[in-house]
C-alpha positions as CSV (number, residue, x, y, z in Angstrom):
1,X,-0.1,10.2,5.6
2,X,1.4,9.6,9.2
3,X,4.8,9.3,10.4
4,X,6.5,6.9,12.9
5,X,9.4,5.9,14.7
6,X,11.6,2.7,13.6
7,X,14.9,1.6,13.4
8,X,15.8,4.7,15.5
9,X,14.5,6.9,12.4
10,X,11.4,8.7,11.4
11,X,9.6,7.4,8.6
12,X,7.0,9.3,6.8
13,X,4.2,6.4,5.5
14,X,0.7,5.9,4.1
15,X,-1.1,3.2,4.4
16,X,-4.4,1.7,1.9
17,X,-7.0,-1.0,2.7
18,X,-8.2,-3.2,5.3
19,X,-5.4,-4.4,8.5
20,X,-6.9,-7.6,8.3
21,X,-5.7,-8.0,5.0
22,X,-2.4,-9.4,3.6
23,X,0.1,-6.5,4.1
24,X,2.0,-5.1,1.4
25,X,5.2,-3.2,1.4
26,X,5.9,-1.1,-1.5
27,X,10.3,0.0,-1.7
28,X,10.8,3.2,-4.0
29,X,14.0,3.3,-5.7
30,X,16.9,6.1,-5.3
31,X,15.6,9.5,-3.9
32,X,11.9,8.7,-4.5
33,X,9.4,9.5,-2.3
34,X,6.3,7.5,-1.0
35,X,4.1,9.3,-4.0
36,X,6.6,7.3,-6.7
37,X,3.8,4.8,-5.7
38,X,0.8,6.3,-8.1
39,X,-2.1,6.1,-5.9
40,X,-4.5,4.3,-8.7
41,X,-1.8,2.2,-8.5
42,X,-1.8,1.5,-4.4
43,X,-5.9,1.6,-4.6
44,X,-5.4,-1.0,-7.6
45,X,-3.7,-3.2,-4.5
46,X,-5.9,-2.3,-2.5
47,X,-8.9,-3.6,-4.3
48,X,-7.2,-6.8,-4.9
49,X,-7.1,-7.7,-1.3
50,X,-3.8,-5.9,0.4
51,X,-3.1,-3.8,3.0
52,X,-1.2,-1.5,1.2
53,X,2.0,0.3,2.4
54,X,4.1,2.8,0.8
55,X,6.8,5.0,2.4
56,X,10.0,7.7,2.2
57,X,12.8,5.9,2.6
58,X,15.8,7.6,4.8
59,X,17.1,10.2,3.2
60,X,13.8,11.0,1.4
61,X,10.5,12.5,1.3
62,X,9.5,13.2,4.9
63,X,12.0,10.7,6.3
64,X,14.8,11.6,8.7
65,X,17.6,13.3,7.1
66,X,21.0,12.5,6.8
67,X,22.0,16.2,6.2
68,X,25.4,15.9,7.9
69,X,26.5,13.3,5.8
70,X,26.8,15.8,2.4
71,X,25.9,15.0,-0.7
72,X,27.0,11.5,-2.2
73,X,29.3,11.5,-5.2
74,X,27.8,8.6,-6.8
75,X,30.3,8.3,-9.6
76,X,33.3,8.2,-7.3
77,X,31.5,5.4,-5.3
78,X,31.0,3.5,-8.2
79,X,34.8,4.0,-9.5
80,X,35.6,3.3,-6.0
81,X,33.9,-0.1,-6.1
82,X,35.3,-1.1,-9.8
83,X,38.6,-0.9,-8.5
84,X,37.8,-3.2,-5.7
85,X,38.1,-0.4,-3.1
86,X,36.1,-0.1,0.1
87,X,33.2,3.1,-0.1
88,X,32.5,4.9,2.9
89,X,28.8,5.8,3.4
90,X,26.4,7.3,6.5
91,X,24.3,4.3,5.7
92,X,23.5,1.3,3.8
93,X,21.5,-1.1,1.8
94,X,21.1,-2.9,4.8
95,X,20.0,0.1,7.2
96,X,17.5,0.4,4.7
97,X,16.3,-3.1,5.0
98,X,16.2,-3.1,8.4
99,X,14.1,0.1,8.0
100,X,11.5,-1.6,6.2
101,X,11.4,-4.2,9.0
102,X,11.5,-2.0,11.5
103,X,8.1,0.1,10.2
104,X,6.1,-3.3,9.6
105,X,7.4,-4.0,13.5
106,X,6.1,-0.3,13.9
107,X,2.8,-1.2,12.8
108,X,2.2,-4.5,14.2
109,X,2.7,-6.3,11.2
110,X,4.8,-9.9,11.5
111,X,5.0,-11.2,7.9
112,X,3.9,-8.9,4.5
113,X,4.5,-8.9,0.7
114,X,7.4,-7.0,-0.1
115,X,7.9,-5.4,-3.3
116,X,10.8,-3.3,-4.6
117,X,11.6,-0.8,-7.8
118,X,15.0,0.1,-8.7
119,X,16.9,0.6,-5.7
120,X,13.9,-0.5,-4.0
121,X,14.0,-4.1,-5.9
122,X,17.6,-4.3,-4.3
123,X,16.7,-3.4,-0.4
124,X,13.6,-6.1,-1.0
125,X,16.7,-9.0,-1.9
126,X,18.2,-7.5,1.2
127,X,14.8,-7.9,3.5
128,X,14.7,-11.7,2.4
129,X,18.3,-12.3,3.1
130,X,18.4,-10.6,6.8
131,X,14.8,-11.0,7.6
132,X,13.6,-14.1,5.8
133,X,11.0,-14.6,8.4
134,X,9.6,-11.5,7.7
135,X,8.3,-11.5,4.3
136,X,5.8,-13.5,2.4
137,X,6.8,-12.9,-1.5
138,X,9.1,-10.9,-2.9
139,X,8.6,-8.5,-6.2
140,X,11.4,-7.2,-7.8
141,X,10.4,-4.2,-10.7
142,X,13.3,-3.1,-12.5
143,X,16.3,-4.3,-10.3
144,X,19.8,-5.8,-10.0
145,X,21.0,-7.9,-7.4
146,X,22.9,-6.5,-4.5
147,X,26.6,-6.5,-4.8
148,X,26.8,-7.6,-1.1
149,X,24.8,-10.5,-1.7
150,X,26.8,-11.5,-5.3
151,X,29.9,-11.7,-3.5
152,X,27.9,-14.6,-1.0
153,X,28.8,-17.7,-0.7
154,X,26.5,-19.8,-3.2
155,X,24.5,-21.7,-1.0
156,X,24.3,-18.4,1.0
157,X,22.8,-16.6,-2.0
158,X,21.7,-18.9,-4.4
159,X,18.1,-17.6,-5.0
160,X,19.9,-14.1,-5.2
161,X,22.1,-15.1,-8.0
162,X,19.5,-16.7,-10.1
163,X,17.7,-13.5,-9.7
164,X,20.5,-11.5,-11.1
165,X,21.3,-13.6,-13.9
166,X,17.7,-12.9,-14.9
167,X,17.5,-9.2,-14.2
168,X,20.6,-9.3,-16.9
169,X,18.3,-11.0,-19.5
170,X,17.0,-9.4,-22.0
171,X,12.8,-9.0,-21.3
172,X,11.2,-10.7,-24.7
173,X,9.0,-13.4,-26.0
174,X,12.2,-16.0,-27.1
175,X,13.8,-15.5,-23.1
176,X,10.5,-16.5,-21.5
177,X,11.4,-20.4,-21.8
178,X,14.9,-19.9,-20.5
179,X,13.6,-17.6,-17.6
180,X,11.3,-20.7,-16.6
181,X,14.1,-22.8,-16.4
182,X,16.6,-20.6,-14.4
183,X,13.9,-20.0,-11.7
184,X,12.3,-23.1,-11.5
185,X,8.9,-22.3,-8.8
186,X,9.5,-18.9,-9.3
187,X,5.9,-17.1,-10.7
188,X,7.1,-14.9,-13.8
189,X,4.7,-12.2,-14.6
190,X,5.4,-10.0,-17.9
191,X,3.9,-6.5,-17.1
192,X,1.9,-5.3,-20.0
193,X,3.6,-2.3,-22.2
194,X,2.4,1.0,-21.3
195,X,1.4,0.2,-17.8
196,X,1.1,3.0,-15.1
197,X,3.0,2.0,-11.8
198,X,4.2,5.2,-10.9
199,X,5.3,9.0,-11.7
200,X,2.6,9.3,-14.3
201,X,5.4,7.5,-16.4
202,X,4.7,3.5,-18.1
203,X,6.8,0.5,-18.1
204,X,8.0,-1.4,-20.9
205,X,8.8,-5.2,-21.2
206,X,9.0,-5.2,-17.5
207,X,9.2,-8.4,-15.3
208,X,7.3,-9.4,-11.8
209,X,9.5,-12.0,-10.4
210,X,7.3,-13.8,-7.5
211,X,9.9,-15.6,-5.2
212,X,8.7,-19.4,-4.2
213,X,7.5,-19.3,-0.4
């Protein structure tokens, strides 16, 4: 593991494969660490052709620390924002997505893969909406669609939207069809049950959505 400056943080990061290769950026979700990424799992990637990257996000892992900042009440941000009320935080999702930009800057890299669980899923919607120059495809595991970006002007977010109508759907063989239709050129991939991606835990009737280029 190495650690690097970016964005005016420090980010703690690992890195798998070949620099030649197409780069991949892997987004934990909330509070993860780099090692959420199972490392069969990144040499799997690796394997397949990627430069694999995996990393602690702000707040996480061996990244800087927001310490002063206390710990977040979650549930009074989320009443906060169902009664329409503005929620103060050190940071945002889009900090966090200028993070990721900022270490593939770091390490030389102009254009990589970028794929997202959780919370992660949602900073990766983020990257392609502020940095669409900056990423090649974009996987989202297990994620909802930025409230930020649903409150964006349609044409603004259009691509976004689709994506959270999906993420909504329930994840069977009669939905399939329908998903096709919503996301026409999207690459819909259903992940397998009971396979490792990370935590030594499986997924279940999980989606890889593959944005069109």
């Amino acid at each position: 593991m190495a650690h690097i400056q970016a964005n005016g943080i420090g980010i703690e990061y690992e890195t798998f494969g070949c620099r030649s290769n197409p780069a991949l950026l892997l987004i934990a979700g909330n509070g993860a660490q780099l090692l959420f990424w199972e490392t069969e799992f990144c040499k799997m990637l690796e394997e397949a052709g990627f430069f694999v990257i995996r990393f602690d996000n702000r707040d996480a892992g061996f990244s800087t620390k927001f310490e002063e900042a206390g710990v977040p009440d979650f549930m009074a941000a989320i009443q906060a924002v169902m009664a329409g009320k503005a929620v103060e935080a050190p940071y945002s999702l889009n900090d966090m997505a200028d993070d990721c930009i900022g270490l593939l800057d770091a390490l030389g890299i102009e254009k990589a893969h970028i794929c997202g669980a959780s919370m992660g899923g949602m900073i990766a919607q983020v990257v392609a909406y502020r940095h669409p120059h900056g990423f090649a495809q974009q996987f989202a595991i297990d994620a909802t669609i930025p409230l930020n970006l649903r409150r964006m002007p349609l044409e603004l977010s259009h691509k976004h939207q689709l994506l959270g109508k999906a993420l909504q759907m329930r994840f069977d063989e009669n939905n399939m069809t329908s998903l096709s239709t919503m996301l026409p050129g999207w690459i819909i991939v259903k992940v397998p049950r009971s396979t490792q991606i990370h935590g030594g835990s499986t997924v279940d009737k999980c989606l890889i959505l593959f944005t069109p280029v």
